[in-house]
Biopython code that builds the backbone (N, CA, C, O; Angstrom):
import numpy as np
from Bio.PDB.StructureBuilder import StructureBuilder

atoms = [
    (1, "UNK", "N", (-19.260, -3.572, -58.914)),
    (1, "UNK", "CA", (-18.401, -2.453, -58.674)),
    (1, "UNK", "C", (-17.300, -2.896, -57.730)),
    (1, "UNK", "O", (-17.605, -3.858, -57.024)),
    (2, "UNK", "N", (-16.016, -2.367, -57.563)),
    (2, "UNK", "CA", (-14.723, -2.993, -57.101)),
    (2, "UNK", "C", (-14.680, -1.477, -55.540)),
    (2, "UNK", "O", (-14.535, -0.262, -55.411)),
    (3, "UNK", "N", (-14.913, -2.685, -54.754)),
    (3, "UNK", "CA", (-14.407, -1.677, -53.636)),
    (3, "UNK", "C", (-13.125, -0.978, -53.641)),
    (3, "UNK", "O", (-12.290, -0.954, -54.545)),
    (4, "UNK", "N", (-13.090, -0.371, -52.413)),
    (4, "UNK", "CA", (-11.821, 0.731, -52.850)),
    (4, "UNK", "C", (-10.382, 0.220, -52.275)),
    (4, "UNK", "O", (-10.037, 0.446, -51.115)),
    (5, "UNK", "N", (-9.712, -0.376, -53.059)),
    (5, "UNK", "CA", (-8.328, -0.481, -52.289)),
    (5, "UNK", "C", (-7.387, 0.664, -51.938)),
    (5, "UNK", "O", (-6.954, 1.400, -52.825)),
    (6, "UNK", "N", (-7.022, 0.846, -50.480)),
    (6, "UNK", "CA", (-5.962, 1.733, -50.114)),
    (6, "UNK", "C", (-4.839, 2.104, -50.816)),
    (6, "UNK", "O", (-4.292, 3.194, -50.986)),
    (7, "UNK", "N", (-4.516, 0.587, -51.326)),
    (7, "UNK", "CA", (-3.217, 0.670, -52.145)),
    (7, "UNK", "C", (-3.094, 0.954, -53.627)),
    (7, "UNK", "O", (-2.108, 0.797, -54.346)),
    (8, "UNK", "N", (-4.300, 1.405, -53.935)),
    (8, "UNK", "CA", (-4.582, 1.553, -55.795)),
    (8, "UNK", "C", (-3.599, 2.814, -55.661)),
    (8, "UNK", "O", (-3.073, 3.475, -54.766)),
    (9, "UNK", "N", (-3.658, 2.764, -57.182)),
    (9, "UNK", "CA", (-2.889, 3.993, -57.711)),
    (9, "UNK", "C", (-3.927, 5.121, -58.042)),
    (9, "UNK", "O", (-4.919, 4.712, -58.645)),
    (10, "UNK", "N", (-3.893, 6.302, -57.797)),
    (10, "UNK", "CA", (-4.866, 7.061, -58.132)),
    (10, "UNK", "C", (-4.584, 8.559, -58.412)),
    (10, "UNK", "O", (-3.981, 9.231, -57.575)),
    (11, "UNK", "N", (-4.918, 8.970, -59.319)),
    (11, "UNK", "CA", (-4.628, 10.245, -60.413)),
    (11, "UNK", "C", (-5.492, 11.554, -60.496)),
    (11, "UNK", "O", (-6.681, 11.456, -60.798)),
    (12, "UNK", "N", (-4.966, 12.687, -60.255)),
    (12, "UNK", "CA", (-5.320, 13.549, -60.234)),
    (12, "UNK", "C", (-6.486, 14.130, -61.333)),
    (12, "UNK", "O", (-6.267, 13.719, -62.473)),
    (13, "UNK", "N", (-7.360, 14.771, -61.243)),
    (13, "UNK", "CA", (-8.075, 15.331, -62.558)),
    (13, "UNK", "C", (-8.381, 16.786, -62.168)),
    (13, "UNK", "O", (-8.621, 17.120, -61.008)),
    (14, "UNK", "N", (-8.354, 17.653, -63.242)),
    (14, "UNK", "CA", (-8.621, 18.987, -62.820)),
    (14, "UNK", "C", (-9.688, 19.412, -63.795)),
    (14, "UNK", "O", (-9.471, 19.343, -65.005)),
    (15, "UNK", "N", (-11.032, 19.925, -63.227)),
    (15, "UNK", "CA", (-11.886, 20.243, -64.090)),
    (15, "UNK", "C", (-12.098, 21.837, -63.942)),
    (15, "UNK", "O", (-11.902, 22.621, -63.013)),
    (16, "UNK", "N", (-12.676, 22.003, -65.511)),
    (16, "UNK", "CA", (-13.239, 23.159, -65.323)),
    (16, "UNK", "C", (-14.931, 23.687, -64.803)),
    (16, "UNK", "O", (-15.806, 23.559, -65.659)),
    (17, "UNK", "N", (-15.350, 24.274, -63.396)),
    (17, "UNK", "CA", (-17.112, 24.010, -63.820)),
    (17, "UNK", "C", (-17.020, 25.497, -63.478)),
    (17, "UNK", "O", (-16.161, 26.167, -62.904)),
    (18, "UNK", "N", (-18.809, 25.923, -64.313)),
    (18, "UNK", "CA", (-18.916, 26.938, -64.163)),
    (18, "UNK", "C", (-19.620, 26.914, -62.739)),
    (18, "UNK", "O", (-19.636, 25.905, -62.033)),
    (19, "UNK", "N", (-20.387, 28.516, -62.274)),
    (19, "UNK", "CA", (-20.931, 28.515, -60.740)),
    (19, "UNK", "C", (-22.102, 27.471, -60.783)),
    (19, "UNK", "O", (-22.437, 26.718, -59.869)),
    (20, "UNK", "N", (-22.452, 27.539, -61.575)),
    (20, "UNK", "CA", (-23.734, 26.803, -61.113)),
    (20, "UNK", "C", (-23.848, 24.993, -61.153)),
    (20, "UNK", "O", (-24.625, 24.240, -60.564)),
    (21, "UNK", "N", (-22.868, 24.747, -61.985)),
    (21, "UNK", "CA", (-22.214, 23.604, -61.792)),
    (21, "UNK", "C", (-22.065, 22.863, -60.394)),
    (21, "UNK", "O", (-22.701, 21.928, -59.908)),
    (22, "UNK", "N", (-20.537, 23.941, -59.716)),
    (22, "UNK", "CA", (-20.503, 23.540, -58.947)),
    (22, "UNK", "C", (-21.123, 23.824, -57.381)),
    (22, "UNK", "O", (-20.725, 23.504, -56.261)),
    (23, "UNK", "N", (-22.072, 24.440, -57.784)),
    (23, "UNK", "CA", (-23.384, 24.930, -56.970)),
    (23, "UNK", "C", (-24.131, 23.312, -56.616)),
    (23, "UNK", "O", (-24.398, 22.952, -55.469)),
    (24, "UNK", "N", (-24.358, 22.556, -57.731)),
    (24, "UNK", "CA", (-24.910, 21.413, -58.281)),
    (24, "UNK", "C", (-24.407, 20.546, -57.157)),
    (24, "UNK", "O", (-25.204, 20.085, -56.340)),
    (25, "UNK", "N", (-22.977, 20.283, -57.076)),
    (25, "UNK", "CA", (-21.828, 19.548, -56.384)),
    (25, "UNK", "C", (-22.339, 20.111, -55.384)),
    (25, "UNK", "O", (-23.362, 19.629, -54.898)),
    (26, "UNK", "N", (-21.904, 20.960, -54.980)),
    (26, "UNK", "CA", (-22.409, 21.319, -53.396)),
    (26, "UNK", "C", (-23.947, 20.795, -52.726)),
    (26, "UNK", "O", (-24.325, 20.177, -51.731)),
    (27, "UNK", "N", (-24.273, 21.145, -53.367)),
    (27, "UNK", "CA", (-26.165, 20.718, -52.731)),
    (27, "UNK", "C", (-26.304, 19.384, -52.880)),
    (27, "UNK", "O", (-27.188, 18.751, -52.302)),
    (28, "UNK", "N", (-25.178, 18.699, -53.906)),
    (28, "UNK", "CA", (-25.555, 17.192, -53.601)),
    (28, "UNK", "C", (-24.979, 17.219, -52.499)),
    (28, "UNK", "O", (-25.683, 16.857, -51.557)),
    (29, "UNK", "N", (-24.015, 17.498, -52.282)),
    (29, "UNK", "CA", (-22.976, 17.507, -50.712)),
    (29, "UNK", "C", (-23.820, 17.550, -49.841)),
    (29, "UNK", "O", (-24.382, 16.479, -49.611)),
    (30, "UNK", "N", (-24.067, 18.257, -49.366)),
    (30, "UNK", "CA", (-24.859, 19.233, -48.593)),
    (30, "UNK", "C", (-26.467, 18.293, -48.607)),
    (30, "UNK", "O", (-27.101, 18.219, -47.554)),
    (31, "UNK", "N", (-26.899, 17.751, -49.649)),
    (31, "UNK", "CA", (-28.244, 16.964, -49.371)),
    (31, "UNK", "C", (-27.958, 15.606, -48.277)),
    (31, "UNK", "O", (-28.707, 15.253, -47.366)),
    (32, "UNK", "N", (-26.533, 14.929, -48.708)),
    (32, "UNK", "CA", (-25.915, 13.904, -48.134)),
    (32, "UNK", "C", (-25.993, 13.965, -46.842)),
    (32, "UNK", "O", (-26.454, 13.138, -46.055)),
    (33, "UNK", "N", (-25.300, 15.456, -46.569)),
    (33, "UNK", "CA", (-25.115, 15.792, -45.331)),
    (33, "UNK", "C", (-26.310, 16.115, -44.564)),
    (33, "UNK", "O", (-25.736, 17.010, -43.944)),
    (34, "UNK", "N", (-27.031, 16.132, -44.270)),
    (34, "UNK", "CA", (-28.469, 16.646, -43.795)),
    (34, "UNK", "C", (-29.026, 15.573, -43.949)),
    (34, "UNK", "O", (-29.527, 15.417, -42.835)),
    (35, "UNK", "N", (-29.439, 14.293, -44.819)),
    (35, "UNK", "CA", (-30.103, 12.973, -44.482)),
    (35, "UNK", "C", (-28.982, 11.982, -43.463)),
    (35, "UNK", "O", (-29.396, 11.172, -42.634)),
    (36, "UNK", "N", (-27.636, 12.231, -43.714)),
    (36, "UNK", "CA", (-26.643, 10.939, -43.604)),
    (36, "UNK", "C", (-26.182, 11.376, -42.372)),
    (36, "UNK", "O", (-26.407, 10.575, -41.464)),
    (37, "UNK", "N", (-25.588, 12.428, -42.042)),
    (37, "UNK", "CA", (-24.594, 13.213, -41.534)),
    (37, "UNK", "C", (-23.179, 12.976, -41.975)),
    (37, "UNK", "O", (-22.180, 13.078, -41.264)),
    (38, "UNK", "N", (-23.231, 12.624, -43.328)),
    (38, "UNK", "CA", (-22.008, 12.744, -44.168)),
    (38, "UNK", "C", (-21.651, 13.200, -45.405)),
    (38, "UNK", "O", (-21.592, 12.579, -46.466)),
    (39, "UNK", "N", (-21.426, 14.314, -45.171)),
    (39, "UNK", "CA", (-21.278, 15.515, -46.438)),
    (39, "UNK", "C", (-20.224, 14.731, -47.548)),
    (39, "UNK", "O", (-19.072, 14.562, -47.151)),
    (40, "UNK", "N", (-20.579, 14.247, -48.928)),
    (40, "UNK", "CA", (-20.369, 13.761, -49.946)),
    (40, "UNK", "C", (-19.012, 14.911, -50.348)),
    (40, "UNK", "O", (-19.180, 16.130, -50.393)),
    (41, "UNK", "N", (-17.672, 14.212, -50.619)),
    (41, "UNK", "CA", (-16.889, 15.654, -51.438)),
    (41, "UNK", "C", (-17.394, 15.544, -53.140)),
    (41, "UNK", "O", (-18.280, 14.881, -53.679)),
    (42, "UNK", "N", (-16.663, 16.250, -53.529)),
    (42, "UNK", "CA", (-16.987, 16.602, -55.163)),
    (42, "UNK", "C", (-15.780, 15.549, -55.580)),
    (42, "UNK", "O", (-15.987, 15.143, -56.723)),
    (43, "UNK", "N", (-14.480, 14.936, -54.947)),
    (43, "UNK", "CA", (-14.519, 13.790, -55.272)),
    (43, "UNK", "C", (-14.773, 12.110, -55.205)),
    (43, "UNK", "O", (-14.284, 11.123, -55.756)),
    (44, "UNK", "N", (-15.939, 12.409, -54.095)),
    (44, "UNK", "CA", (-17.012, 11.188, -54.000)),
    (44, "UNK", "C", (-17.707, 10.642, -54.922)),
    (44, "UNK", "O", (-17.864, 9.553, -55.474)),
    (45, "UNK", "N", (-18.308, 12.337, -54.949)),
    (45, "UNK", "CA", (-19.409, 12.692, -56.416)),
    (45, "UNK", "C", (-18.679, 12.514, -57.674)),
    (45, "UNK", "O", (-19.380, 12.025, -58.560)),
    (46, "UNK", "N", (-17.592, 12.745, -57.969)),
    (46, "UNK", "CA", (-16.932, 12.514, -59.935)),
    (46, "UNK", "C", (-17.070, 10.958, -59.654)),
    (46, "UNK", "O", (-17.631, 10.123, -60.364)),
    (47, "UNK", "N", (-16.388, 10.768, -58.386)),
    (47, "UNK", "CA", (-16.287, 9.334, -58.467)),
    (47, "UNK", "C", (-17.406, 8.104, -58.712)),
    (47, "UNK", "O", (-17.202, 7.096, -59.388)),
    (48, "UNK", "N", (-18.510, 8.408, -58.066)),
    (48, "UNK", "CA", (-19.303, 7.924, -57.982)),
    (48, "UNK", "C", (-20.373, 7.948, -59.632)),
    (48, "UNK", "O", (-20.927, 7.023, -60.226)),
    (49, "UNK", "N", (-20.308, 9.241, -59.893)),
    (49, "UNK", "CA", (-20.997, 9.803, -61.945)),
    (49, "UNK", "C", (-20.116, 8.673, -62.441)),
    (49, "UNK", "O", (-20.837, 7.790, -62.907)),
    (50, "UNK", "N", (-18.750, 8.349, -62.521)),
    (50, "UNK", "CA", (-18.133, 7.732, -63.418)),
    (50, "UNK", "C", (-18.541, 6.162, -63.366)),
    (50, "UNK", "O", (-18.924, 5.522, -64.345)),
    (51, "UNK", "N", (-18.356, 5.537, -61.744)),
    (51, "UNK", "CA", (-18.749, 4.434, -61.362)),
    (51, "UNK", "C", (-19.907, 3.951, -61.961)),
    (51, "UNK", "O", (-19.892, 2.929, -62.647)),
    (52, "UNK", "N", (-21.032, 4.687, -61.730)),
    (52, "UNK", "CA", (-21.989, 4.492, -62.513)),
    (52, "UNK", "C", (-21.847, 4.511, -64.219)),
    (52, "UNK", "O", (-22.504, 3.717, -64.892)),
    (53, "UNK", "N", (-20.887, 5.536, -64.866)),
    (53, "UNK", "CA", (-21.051, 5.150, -66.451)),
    (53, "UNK", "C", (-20.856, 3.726, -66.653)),
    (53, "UNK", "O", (-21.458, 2.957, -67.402)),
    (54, "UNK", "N", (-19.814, 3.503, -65.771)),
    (54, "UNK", "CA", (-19.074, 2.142, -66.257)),
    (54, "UNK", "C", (-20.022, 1.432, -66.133)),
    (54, "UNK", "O", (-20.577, 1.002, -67.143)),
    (55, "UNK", "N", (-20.493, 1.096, -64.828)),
    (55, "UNK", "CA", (-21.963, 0.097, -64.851)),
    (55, "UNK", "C", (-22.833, 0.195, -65.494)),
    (55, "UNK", "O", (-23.469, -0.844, -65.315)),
    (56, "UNK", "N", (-23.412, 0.885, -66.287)),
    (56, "UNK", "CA", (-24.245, 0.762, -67.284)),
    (56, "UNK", "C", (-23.609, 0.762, -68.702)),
    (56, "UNK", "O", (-24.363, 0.696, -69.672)),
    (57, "UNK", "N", (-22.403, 0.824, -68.859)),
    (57, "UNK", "CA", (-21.371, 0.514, -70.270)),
    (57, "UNK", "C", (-21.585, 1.594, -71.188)),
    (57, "UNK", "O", (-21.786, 1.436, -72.392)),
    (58, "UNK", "N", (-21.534, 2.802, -70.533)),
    (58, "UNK", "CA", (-21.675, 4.156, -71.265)),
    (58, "UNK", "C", (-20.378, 4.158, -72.301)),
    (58, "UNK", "O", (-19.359, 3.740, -71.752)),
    (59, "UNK", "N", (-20.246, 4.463, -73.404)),
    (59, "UNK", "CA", (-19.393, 4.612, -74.162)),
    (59, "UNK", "C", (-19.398, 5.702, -74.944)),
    (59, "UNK", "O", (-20.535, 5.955, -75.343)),
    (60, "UNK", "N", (-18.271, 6.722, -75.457)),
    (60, "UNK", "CA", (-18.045, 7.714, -75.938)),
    (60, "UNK", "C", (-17.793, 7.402, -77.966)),
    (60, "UNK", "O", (-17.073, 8.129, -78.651)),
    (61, "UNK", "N", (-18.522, 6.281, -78.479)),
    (61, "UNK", "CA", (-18.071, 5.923, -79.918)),
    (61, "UNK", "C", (-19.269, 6.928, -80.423)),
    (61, "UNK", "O", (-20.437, 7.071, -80.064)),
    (62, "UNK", "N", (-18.604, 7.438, -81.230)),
    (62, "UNK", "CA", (-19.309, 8.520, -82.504)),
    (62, "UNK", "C", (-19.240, 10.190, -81.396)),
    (62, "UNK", "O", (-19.741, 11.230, -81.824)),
    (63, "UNK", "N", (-18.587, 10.120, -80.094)),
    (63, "UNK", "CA", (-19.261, 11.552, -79.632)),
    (63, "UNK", "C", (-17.853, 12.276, -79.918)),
    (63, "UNK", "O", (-16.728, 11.837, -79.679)),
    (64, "UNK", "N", (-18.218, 13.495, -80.489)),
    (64, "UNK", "CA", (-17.169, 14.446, -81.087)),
    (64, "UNK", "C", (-17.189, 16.004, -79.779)),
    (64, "UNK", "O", (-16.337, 16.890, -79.705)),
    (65, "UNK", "N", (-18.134, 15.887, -79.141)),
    (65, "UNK", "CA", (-17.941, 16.802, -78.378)),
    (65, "UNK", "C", (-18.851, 16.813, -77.128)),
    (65, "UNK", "O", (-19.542, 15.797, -77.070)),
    (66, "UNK", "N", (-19.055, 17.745, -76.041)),
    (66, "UNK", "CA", (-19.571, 17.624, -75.110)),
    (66, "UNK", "C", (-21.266, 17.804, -75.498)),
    (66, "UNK", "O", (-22.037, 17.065, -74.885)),
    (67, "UNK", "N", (-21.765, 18.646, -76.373)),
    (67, "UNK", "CA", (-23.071, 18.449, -76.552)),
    (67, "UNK", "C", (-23.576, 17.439, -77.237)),
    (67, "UNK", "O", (-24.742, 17.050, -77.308)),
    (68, "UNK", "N", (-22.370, 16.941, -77.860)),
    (68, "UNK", "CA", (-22.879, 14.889, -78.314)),
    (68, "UNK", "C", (-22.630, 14.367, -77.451)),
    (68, "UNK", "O", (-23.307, 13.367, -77.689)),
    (69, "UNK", "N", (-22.127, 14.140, -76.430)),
    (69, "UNK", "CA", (-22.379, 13.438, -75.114)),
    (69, "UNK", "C", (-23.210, 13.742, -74.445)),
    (69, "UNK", "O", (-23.557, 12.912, -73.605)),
    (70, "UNK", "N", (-24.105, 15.407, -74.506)),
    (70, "UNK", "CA", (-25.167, 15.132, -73.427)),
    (70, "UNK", "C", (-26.066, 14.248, -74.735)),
    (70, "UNK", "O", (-26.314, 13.043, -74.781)),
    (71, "UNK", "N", (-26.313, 14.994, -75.419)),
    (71, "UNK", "CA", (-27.531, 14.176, -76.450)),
    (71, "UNK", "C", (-27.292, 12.842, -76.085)),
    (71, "UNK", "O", (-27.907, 12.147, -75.276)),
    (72, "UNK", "N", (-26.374, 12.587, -76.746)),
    (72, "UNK", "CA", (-25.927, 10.346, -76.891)),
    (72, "UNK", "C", (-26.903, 10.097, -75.363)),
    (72, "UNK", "O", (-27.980, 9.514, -75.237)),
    (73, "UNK", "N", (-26.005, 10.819, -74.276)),
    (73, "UNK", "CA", (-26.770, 10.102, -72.663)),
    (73, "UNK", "C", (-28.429, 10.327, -72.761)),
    (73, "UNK", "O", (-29.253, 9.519, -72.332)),
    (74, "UNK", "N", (-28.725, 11.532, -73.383)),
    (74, "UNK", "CA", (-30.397, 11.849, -73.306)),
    (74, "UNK", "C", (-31.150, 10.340, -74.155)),
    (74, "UNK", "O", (-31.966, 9.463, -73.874)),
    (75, "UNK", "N", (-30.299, 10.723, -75.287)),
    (75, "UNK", "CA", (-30.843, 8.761, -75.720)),
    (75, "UNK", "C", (-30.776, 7.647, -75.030)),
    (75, "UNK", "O", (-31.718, 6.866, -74.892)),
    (76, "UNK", "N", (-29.657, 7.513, -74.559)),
    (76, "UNK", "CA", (-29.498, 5.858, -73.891)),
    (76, "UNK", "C", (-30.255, 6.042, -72.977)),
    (76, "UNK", "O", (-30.645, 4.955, -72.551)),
    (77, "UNK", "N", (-30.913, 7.349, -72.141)),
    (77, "UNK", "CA", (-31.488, 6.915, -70.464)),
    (77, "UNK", "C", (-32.488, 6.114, -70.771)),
    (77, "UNK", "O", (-32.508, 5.200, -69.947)),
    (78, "UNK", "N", (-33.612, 5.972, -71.817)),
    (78, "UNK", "CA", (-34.722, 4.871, -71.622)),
    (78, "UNK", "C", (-33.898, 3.365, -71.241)),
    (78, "UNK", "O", (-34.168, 2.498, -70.410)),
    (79, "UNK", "N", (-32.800, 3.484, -72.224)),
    (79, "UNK", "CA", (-32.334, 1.556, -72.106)),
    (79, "UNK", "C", (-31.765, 1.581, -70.844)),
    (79, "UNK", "O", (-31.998, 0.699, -70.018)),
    (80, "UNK", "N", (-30.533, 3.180, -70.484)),
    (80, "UNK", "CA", (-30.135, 2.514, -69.093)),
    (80, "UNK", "C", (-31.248, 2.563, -68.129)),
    (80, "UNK", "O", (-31.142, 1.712, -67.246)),
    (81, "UNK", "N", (-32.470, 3.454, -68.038)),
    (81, "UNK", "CA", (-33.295, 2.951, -67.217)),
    (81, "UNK", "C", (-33.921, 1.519, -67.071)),
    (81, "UNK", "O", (-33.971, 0.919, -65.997)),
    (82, "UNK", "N", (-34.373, 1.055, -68.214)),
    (82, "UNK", "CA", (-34.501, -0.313, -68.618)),
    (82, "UNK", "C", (-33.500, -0.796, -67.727)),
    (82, "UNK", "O", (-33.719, -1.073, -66.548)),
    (83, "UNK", "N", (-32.534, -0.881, -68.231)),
    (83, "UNK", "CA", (-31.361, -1.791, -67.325)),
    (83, "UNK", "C", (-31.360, -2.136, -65.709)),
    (83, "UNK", "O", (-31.212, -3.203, -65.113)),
    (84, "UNK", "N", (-31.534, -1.100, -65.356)),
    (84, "UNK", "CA", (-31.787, -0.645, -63.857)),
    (84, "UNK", "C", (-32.744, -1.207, -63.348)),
    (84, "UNK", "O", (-32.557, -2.115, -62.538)),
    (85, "UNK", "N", (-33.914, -0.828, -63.681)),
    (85, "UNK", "CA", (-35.222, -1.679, -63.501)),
    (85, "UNK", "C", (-35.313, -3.283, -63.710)),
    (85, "UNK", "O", (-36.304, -3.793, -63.188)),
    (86, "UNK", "N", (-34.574, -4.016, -64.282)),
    (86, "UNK", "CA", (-34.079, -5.205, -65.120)),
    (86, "UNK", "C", (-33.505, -5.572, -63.908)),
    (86, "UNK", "O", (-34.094, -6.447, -63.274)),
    (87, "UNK", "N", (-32.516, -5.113, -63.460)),
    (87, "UNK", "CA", (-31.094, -5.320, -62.672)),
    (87, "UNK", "C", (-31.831, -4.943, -61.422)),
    (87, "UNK", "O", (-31.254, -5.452, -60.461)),
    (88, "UNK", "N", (-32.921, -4.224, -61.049)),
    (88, "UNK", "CA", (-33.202, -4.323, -59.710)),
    (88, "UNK", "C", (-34.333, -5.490, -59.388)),
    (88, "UNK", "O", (-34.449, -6.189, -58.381)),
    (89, "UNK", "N", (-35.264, -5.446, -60.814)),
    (89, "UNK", "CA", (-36.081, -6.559, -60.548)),
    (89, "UNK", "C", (-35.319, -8.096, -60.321)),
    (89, "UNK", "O", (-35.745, -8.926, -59.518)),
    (90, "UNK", "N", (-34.111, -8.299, -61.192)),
    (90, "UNK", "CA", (-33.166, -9.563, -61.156)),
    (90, "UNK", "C", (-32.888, -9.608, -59.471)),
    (90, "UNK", "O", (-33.139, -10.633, -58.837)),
    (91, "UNK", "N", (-32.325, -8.346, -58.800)),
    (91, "UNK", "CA", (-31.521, -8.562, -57.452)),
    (91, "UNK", "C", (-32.943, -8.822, -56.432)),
    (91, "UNK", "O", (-32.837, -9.332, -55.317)),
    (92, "UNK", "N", (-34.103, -8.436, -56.948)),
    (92, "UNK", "CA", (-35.409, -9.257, -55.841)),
    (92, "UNK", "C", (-35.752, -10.177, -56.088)),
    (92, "UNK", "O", (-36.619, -10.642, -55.348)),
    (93, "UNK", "N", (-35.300, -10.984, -57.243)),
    (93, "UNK", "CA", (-36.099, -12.155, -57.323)),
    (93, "UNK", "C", (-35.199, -13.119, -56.477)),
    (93, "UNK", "O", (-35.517, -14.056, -55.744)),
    (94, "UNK", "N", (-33.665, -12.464, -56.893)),
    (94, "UNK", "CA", (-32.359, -13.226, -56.511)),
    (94, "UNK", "C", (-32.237, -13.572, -54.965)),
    (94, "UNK", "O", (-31.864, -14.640, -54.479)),
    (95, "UNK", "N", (-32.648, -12.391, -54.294)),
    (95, "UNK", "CA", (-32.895, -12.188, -52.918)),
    (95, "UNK", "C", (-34.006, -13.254, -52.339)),
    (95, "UNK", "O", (-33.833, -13.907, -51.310)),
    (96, "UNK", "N", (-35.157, -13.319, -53.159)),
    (96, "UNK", "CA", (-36.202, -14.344, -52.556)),
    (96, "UNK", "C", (-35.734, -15.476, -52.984)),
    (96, "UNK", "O", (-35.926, -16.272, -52.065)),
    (97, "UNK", "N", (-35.070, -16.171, -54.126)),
    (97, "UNK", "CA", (-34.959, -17.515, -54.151)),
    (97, "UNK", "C", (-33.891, -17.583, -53.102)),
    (97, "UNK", "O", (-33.945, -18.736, -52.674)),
    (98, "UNK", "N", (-32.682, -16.742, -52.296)),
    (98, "UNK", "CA", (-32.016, -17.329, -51.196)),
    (98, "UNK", "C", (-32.928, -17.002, -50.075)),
    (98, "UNK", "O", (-32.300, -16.334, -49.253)),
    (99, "UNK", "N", (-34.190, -17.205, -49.694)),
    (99, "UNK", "CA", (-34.626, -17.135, -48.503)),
    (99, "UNK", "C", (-35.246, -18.049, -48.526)),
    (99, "UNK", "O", (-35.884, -18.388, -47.530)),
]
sb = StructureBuilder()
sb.init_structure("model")
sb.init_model(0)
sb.init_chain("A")
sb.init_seg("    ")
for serial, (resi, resn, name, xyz) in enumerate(atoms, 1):
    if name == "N":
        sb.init_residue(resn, " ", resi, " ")
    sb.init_atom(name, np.array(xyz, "f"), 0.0, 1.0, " ", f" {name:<3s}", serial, name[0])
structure = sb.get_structure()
């Protein structure tokens, strides 16, 4: 993942959520804030959902609408879990051969 340069260019997005949505956003906020003492914004959080598609190489081929994108993601979570598990077991082994 590419840390954040000051100097990037960066673009507005305007979404639509309903209440409970962004009820969702908030309490992640708000969970942040109460373990961390740093309340997460809602554009931490888009930022961070997207960061993650990319890292696991989520792709939108064949999805025609938003309930084929939740489905498509309900499928891929076994492999991206796979992945994850893969990619965390890789970063401990990686970790003990530099010690």
């Amino acid at each position: 993942m590419q840390k954040e340069d000051r100097h990037a260019i960066t673009h507005r997005v305007i979404t639509m959520l309903d209440r409970q949505e962004l009820e969702f956003l908030d309490k992640l906020g708000k969970d942040a804030l109460f373990t961390t003492g740093h309340k997460l914004s809602y554009n931490e959080i888009l930022k961070g959902l997207v960061d993650f598609a990319k890292d696991i190489g989520l792709s939108a081929e064949n999805v025609h609408s938003f309930k084929a994108l939740e489905e498509k993601l309900r499928q891929e979570m076994p492999r991206i879990l796979e992945k994850l598990k893969t990619g965390m077991k890789q970063g401990v082994s990686d970790e003990k051969n530099l010690s």
